[in-house]
CHARMM-style PDB file with segment names, atoms N, HN, CA, C and O in Angstrom:
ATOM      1  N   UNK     1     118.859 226.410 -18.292  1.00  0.00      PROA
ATOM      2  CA  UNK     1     119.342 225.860 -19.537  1.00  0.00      PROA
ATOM      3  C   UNK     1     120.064 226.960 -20.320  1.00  0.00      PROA
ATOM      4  O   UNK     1     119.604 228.101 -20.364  1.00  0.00      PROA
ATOM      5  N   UNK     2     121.121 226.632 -20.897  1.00  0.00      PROA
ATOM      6  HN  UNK     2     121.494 225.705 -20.861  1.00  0.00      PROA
ATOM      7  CA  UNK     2     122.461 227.591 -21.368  1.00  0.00      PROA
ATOM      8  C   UNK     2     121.906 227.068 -23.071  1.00  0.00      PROA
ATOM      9  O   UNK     2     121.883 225.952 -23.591  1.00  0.00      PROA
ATOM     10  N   UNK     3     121.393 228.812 -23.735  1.00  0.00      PROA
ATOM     11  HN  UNK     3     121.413 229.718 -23.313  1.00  0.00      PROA
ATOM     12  CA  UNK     3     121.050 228.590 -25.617  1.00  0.00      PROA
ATOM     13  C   UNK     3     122.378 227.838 -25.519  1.00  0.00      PROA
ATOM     14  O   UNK     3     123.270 227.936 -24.677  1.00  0.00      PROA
ATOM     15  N   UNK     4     122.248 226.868 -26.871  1.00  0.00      PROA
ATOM     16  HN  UNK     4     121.523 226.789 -27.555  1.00  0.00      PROA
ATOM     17  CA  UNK     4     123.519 226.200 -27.601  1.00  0.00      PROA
ATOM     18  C   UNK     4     124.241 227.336 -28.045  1.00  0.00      PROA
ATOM     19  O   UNK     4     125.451 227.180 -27.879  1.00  0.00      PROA
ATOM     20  N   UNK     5     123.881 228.605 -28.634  1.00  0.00      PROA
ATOM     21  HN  UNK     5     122.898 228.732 -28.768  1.00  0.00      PROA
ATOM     22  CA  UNK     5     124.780 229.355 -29.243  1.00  0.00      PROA
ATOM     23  C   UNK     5     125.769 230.347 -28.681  1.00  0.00      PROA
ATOM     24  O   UNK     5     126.732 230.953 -29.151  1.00  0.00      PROA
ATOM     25  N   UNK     6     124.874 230.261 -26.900  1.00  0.00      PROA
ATOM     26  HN  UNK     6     124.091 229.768 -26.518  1.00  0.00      PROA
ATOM     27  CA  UNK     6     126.015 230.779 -26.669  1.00  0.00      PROA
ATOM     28  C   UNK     6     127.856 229.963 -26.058  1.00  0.00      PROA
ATOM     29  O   UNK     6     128.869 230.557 -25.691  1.00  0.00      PROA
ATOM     30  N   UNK     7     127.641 228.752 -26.167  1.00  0.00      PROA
ATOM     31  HN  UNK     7     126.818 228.269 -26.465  1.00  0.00      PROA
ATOM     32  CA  UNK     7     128.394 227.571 -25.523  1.00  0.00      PROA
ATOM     33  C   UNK     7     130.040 228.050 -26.838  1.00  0.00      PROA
ATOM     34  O   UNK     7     131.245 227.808 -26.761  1.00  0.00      PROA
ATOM     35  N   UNK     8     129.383 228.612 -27.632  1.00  0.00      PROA
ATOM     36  HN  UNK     8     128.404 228.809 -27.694  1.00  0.00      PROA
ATOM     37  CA  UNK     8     130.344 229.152 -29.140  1.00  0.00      PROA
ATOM     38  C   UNK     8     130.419 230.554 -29.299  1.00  0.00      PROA
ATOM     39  O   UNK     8     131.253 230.945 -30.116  1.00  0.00      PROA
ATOM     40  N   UNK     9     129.861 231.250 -28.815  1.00  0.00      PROA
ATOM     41  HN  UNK     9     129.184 230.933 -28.151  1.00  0.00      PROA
ATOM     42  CA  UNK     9     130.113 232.692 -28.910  1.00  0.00      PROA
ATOM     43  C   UNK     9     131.307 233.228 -28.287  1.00  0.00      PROA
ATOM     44  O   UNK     9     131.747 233.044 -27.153  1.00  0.00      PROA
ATOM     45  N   UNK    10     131.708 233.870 -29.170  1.00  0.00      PROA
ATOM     46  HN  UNK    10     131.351 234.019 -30.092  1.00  0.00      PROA
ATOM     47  CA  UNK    10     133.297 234.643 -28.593  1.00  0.00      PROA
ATOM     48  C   UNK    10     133.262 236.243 -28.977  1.00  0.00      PROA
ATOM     49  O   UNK    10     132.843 236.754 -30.016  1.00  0.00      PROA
ATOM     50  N   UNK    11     133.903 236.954 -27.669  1.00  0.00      PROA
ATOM     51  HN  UNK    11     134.243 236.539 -26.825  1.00  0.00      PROA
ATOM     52  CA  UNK    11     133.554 238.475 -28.137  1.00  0.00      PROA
ATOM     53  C   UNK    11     134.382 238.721 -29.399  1.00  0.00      PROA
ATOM     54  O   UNK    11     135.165 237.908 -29.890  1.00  0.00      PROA
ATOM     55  N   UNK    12     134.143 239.794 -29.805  1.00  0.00      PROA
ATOM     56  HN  UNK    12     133.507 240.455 -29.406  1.00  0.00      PROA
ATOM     57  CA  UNK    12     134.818 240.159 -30.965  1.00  0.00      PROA
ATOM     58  C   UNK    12     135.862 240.736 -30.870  1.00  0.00      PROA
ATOM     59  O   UNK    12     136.048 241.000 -29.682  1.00  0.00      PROA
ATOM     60  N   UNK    13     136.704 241.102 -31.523  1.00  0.00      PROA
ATOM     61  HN  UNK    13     136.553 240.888 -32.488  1.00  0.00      PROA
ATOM     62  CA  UNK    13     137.958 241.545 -31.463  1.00  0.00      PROA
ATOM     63  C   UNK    13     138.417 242.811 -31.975  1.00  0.00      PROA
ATOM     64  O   UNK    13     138.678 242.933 -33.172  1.00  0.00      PROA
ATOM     65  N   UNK    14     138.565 244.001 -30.954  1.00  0.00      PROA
ATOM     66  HN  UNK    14     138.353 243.902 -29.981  1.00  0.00      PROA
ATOM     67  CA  UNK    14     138.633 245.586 -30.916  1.00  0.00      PROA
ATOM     68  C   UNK    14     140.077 245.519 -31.897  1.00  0.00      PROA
ATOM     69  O   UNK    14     141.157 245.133 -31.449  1.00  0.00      PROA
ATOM     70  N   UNK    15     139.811 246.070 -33.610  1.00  0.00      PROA
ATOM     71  HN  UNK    15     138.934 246.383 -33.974  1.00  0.00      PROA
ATOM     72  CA  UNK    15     141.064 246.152 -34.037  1.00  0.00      PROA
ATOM     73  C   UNK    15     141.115 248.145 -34.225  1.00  0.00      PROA
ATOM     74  O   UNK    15     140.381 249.008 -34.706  1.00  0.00      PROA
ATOM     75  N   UNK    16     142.702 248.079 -33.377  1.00  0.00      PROA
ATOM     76  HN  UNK    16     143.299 247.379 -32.986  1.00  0.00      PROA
ATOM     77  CA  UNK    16     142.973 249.152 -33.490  1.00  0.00      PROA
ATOM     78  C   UNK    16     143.138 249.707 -35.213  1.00  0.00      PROA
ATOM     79  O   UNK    16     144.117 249.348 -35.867  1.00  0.00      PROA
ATOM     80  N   UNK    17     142.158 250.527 -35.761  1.00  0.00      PROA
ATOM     81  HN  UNK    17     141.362 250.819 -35.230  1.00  0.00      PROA
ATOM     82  CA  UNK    17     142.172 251.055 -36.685  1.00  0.00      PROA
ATOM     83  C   UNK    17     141.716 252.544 -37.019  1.00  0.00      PROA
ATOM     84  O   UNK    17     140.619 252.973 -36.660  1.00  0.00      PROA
ATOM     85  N   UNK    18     142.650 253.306 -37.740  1.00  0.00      PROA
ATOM     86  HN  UNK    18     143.541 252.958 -38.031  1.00  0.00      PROA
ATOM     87  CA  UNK    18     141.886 254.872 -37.602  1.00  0.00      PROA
ATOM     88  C   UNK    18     141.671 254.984 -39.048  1.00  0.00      PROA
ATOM     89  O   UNK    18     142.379 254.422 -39.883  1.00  0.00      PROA
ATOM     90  N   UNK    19     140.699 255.708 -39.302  1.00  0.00      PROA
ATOM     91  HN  UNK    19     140.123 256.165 -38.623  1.00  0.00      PROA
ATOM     92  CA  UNK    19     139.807 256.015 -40.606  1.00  0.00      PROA
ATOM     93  C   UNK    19     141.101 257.496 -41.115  1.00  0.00      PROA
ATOM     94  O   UNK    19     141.700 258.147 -40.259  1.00  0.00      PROA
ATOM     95  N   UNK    20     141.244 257.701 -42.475  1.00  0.00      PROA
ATOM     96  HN  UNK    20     140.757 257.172 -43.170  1.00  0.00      PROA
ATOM     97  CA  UNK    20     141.640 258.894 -42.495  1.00  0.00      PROA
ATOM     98  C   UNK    20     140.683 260.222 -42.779  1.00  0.00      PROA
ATOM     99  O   UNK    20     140.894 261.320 -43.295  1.00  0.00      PROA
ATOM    100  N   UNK    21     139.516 259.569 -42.181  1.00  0.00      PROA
ATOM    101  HN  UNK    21     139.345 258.677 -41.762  1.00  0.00      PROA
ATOM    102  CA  UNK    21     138.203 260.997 -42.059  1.00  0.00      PROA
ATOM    103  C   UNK    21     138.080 261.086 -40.437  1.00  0.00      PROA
ATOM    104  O   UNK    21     138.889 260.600 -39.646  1.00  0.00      PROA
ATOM    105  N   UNK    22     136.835 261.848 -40.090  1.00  0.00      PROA
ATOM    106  HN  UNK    22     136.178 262.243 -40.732  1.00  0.00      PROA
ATOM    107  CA  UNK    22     135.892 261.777 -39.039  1.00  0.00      PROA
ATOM    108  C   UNK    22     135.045 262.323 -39.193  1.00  0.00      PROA
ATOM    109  O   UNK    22     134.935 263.088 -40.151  1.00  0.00      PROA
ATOM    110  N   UNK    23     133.966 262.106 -38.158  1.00  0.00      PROA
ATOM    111  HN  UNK    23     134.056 261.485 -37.380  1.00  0.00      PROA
ATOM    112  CA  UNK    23     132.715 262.683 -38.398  1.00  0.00      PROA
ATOM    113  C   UNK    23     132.212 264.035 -37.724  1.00  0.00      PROA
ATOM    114  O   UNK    23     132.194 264.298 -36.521  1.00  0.00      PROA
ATOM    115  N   UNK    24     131.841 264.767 -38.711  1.00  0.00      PROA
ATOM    116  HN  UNK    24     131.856 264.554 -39.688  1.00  0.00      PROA
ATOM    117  CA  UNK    24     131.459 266.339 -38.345  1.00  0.00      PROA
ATOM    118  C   UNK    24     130.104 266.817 -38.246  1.00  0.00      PROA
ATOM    119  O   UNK    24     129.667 267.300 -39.290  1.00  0.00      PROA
ATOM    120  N   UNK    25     129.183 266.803 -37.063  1.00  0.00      PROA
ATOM    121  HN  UNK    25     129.539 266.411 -36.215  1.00  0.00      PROA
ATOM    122  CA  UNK    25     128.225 266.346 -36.356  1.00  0.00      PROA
ATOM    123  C   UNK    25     127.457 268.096 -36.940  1.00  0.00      PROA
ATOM    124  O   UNK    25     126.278 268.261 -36.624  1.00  0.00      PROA
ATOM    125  N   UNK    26     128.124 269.202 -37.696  1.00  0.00      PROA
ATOM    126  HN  UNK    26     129.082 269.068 -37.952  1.00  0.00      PROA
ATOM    127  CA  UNK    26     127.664 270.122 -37.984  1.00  0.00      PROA
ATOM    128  C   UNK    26     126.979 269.845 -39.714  1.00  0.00      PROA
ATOM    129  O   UNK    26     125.839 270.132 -40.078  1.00  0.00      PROA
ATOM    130  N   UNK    27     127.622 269.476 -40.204  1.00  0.00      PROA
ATOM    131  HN  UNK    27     128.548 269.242 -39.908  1.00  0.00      PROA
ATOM    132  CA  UNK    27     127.710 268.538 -41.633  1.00  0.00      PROA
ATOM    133  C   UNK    27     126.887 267.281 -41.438  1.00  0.00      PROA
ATOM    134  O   UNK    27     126.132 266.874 -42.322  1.00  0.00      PROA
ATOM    135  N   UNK    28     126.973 266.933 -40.775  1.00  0.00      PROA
ATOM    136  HN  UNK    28     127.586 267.263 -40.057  1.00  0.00      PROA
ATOM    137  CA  UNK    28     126.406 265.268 -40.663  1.00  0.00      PROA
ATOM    138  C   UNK    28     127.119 264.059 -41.427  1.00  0.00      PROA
ATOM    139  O   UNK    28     126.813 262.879 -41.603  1.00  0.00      PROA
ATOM    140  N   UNK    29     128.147 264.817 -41.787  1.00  0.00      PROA
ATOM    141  HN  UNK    29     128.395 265.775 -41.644  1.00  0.00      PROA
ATOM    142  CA  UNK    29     129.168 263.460 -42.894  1.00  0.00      PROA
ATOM    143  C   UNK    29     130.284 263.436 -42.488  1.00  0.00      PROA
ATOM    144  O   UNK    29     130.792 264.221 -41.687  1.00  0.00      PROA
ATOM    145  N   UNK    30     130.801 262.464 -43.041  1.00  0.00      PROA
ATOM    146  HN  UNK    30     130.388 261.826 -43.692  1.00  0.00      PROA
ATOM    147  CA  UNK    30     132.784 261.847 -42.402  1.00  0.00      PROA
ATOM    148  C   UNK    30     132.757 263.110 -43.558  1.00  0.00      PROA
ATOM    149  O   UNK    30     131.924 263.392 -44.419  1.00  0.00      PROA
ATOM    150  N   UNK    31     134.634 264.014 -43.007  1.00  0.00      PROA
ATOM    151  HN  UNK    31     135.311 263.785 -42.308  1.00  0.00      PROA
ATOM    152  CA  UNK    31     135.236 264.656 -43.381  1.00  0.00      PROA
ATOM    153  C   UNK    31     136.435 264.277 -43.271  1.00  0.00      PROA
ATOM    154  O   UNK    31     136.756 263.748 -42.206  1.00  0.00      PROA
ATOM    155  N   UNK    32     137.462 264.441 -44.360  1.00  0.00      PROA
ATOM    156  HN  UNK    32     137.201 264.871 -45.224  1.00  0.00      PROA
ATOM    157  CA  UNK    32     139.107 264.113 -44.674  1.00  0.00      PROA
ATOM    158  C   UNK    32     139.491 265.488 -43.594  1.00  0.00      PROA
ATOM    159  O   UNK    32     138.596 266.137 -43.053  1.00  0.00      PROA
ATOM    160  N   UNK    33     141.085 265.806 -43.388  1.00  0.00      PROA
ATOM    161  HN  UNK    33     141.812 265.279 -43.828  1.00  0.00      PROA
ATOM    162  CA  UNK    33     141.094 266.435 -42.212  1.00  0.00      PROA
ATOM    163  C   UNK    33     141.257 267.828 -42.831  1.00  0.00      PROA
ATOM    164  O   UNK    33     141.523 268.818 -42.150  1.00  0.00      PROA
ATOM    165  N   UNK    34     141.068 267.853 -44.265  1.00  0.00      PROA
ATOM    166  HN  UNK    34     140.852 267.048 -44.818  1.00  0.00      PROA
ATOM    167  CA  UNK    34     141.315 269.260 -44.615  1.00  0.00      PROA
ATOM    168  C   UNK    34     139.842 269.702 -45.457  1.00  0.00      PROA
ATOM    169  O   UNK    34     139.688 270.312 -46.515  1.00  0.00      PROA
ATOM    170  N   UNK    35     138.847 269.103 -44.484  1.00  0.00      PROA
ATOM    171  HN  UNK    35     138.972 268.608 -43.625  1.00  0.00      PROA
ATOM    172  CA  UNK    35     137.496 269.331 -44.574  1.00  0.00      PROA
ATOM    173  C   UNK    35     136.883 268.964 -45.521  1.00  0.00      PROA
ATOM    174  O   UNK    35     135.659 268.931 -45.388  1.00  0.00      PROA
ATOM    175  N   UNK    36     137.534 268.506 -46.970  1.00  0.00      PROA
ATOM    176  HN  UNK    36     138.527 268.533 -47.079  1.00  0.00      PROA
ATOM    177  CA  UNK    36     136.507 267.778 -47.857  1.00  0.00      PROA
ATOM    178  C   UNK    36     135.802 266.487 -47.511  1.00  0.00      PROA
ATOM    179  O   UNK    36     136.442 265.619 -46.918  1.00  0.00      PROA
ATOM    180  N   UNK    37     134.501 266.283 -47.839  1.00  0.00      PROA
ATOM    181  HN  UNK    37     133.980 266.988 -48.321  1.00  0.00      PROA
ATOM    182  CA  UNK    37     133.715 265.575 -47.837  1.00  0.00      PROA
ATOM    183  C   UNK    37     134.387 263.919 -47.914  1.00  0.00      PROA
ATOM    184  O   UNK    37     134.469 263.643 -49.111  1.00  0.00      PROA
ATOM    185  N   UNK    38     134.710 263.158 -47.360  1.00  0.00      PROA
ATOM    186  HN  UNK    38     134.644 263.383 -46.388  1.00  0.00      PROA
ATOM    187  CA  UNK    38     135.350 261.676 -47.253  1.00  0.00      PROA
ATOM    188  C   UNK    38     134.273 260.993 -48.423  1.00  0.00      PROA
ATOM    189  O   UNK    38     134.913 260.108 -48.992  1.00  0.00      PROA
ATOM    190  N   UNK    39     132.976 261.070 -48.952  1.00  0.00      PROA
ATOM    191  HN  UNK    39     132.456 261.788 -48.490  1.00  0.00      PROA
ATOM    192  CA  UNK    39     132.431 260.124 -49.503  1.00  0.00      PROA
ATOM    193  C   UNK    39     132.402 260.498 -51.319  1.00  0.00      PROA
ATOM    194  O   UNK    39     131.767 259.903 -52.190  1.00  0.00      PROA
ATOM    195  N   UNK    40     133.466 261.860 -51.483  1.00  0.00      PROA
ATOM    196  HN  UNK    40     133.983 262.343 -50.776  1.00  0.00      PROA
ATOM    197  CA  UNK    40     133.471 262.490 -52.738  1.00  0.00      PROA
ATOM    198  C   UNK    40     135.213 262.075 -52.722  1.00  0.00      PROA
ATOM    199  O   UNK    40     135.877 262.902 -53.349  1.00  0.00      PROA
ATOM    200  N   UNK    41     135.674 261.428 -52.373  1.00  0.00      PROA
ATOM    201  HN  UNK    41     135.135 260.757 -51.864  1.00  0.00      PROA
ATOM    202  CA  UNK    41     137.025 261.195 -52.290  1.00  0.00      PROA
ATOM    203  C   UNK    41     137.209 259.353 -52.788  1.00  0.00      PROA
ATOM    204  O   UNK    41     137.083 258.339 -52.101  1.00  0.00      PROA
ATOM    205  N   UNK    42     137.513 259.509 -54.095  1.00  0.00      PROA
ATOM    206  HN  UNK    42     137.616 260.332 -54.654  1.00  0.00      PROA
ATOM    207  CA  UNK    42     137.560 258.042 -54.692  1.00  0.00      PROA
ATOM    208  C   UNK    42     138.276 257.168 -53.811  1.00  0.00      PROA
ATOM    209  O   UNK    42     137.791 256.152 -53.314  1.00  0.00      PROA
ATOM    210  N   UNK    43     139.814 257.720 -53.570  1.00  0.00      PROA
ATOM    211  HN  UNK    43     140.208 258.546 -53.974  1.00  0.00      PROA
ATOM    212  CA  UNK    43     140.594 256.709 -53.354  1.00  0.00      PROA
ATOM    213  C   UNK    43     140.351 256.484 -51.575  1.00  0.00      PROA
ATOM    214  O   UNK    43     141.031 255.660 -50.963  1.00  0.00      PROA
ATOM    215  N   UNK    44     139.322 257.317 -50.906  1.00  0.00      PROA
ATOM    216  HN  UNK    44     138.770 257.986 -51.403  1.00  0.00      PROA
ATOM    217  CA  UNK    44     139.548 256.860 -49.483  1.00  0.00      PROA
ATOM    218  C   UNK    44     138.140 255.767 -50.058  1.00  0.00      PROA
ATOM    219  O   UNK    44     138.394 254.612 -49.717  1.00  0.00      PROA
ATOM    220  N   UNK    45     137.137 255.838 -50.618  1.00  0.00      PROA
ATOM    221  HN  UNK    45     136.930 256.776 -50.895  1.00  0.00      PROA
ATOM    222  CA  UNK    45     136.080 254.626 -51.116  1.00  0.00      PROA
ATOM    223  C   UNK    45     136.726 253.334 -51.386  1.00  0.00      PROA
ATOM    224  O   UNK    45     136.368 252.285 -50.852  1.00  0.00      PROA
ATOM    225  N   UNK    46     137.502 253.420 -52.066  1.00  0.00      PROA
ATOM    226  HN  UNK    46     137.793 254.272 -52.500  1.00  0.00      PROA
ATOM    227  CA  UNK    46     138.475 252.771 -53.188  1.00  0.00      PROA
ATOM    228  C   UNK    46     139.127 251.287 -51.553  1.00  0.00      PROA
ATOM    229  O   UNK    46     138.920 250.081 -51.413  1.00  0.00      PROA
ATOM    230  N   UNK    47     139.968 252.422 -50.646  1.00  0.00      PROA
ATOM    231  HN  UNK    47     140.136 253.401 -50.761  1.00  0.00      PROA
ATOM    232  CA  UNK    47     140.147 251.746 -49.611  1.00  0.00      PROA
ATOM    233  C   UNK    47     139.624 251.262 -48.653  1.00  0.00      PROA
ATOM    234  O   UNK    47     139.812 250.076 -48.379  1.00  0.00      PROA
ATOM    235  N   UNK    48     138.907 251.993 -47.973  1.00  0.00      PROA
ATOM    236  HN  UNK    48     138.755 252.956 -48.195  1.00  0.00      PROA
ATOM    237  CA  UNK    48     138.064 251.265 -46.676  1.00  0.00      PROA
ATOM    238  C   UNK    48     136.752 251.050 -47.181  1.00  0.00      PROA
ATOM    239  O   UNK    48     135.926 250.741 -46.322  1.00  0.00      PROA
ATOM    240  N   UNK    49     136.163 251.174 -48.893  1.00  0.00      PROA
ATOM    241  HN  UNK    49     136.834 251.425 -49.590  1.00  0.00      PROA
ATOM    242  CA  UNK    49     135.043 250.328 -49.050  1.00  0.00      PROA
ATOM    243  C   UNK    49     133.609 251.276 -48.884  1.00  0.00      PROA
ATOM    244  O   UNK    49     132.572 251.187 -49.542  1.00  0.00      PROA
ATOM    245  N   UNK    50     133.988 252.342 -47.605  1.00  0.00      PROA
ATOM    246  HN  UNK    50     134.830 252.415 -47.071  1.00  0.00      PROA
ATOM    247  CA  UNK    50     132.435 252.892 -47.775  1.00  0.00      PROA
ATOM    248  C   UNK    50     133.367 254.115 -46.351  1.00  0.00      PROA
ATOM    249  O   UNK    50     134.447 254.072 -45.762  1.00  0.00      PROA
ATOM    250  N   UNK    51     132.198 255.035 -46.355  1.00  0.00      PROA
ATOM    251  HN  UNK    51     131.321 255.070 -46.833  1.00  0.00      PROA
ATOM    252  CA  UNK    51     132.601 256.166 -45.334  1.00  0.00      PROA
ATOM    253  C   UNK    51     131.530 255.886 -43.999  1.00  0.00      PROA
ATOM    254  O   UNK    51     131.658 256.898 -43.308  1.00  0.00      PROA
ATOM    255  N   UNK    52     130.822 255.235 -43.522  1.00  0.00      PROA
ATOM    256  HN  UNK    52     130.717 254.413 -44.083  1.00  0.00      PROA
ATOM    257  CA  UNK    52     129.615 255.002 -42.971  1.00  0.00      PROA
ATOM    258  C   UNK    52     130.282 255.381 -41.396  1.00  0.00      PROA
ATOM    259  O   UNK    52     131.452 255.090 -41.145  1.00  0.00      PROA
ATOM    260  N   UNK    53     129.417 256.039 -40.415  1.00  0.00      PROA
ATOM    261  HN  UNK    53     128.467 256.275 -40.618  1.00  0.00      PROA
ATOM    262  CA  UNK    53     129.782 256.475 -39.173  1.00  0.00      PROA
ATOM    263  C   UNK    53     128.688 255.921 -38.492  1.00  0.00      PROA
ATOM    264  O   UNK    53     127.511 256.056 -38.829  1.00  0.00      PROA
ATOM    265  N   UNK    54     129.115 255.280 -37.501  1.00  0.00      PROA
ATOM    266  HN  UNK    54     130.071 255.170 -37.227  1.00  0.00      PROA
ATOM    267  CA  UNK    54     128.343 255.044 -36.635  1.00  0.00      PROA
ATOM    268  C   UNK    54     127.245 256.066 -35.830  1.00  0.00      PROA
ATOM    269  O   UNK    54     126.302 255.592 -35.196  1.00  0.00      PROA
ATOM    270  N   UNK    55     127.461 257.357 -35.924  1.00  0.00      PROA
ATOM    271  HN  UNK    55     128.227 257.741 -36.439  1.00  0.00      PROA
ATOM    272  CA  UNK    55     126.292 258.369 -35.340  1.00  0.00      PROA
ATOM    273  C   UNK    55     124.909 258.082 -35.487  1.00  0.00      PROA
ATOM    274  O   UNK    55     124.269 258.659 -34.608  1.00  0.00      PROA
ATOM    275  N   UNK    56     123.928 257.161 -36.549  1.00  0.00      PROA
ATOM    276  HN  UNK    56     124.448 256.692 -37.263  1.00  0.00      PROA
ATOM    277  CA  UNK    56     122.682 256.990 -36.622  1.00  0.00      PROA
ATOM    278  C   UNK    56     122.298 255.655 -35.845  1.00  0.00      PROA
ATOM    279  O   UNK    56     121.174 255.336 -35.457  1.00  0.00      PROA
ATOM    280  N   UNK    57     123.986 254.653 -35.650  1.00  0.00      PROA
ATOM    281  HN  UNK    57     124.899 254.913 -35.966  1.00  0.00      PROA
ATOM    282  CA  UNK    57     123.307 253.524 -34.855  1.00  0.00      PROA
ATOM    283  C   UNK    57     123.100 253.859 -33.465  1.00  0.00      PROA
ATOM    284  O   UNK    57     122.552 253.106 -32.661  1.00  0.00      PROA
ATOM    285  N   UNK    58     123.520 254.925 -33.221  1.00  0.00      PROA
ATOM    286  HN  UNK    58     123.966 255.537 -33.875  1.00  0.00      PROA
ATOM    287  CA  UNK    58     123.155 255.088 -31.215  1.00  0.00      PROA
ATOM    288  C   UNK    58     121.831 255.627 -31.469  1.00  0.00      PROA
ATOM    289  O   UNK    58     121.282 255.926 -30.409  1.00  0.00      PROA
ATOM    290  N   UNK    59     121.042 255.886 -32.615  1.00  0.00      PROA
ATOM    291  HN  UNK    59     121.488 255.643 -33.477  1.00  0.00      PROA
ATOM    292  CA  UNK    59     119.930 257.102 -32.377  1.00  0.00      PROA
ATOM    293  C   UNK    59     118.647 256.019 -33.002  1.00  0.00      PROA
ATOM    294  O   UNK    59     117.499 255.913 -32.571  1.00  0.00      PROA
ATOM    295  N   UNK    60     119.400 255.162 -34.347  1.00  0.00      PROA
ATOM    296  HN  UNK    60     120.333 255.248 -34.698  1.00  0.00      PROA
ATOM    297  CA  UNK    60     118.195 254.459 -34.832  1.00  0.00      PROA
ATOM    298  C   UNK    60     118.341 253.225 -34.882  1.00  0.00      PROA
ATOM    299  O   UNK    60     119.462 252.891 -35.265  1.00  0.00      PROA
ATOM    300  N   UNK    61     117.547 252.286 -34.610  1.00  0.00      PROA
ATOM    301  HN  UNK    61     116.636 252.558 -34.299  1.00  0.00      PROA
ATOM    302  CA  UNK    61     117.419 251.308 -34.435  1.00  0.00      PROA
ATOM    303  C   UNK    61     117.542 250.282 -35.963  1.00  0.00      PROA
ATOM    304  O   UNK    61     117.267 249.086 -35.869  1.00  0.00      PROA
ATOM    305  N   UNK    62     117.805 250.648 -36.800  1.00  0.00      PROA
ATOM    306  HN  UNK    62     118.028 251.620 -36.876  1.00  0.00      PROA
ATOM    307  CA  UNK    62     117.138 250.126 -38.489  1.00  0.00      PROA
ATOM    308  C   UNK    62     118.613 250.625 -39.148  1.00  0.00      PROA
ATOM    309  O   UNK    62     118.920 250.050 -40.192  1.00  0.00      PROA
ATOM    310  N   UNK    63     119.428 251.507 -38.703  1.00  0.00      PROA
ATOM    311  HN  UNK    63     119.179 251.974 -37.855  1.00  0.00      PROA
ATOM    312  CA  UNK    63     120.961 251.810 -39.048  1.00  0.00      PROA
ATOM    313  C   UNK    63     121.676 250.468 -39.280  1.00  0.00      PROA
ATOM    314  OT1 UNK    63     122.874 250.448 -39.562  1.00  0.00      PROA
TER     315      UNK     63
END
């Protein structure tokens, strides 16, 4: 027997998008590329909403 939910499930859709930070695994925080801190930077908040990196969801389960 096939759940009903999956008869509607569709994968999601990989949108090519690049952050103008990344994450600096020495720091533990997204960094802009001329090393300031991405989450002390209004207008990158302002745009993408939040700085959040995926590095704690491969490690914790509650991320």
């Amino acid at each position: 027997m096939r759940p009903f939910a999956l008869n509607y499930a569709r994968t999601a859709e990989e949108l090519e998008v690049s952050a103008p930070y990344s994450y600096d695994s020495r720091l533990q925080l997204n960094v802009l590329p001329d090393g300031r801190i991405a989450a002390h930077e209004h207008a990158v908040l302002r745009e993408w909403g939040a700085t959040t990196s995926t590095a704690g969801s491969k490690t914790h389960f509650d991320d």
